[in-house]
N, C-alpha and C positions, 0 to 999 in steps of 0.2 A: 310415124308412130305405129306401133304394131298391136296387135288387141290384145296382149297382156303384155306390159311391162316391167322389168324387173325392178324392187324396191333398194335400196342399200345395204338391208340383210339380207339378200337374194330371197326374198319373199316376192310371189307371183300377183300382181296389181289388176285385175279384167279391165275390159273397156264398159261403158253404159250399155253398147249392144249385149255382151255376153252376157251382163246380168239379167237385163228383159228377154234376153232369149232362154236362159236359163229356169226363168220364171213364168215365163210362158207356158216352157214345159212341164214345170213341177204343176202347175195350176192344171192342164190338161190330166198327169196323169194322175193328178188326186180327183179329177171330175169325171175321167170314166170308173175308175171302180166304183164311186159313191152313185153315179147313178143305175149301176147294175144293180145296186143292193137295196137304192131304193124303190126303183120299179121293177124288182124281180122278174128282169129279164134274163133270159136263160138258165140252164138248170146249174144247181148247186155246186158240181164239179165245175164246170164253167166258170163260175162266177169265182169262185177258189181262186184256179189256176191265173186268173185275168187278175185277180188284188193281187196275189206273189208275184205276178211278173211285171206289173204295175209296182210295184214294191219297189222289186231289183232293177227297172229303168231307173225308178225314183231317187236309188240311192247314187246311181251312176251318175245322173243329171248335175246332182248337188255336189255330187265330189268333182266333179268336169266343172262344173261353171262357177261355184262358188268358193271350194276350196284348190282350187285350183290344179289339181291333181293330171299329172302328166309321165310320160313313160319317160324322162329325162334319168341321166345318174345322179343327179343333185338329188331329186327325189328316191330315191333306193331306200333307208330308211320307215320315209312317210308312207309309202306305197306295201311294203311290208307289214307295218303296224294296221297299213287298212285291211290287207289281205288276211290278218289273223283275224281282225273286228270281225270282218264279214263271217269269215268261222266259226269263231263263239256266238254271235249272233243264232248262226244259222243251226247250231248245235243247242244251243238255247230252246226257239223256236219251235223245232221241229221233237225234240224230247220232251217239251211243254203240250205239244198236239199227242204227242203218243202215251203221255201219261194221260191226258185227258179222256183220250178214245180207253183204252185200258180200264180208267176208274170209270167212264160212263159204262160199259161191257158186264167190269163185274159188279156193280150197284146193280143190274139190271135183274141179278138171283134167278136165269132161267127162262127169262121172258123173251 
């Protein structure tokens, strides 16, 4: 038996290991950033760049282990529509930080 199985609508099935391994990990990379932030260890950029990349493993994790996401052609479709999410996402995100920094700037009147 192989550690994912195909289902009858060729939907991808994991084994028990890939879901505790998968969870293992989501668990590890959501318990370093949260302890960065709460024993403000290292300084502010630091801690930044370690949640977003803690992020983007995070998301990779759950899409590898859970949703089964694979560079097969069956997948072409699903892997496209992740690759656009990830974009709007990221385009979301990162235009929400720079309005932010923008209106924190000019509320500041000089200061």
């Amino acid at each position: 038996m192989s550690s994912s199985e195909t289902g009858p609508g060729g939907q991808a099935h994991g084994s028990v290991k890939e879901y505790v391994t998968g969870l293992i990990l989501s668990i590890v990379l959501t318990v370093i950033p949260f302890y960065l932030v709460m024993t403000g260890t290292g300084s502010d950029a630091f801690v930044v760049i370690t949640i977003v990349v803690a992020a983007i493993a995070q998301i990779m994790v759950q899409m590898v282990f859970f949703l089964h996401m694979n560079g097969s052609s069956e997948q072409t479709w699903l892997t496209a529509s992740a690759i656009y999410s990830v974009f709007i996402v990221l385009f979301v995100v990162v235009g929400s930080l720079w309005i932010f920094e923008h209106l924190n700037h000019n509320m500041l009147m000089g200061h």
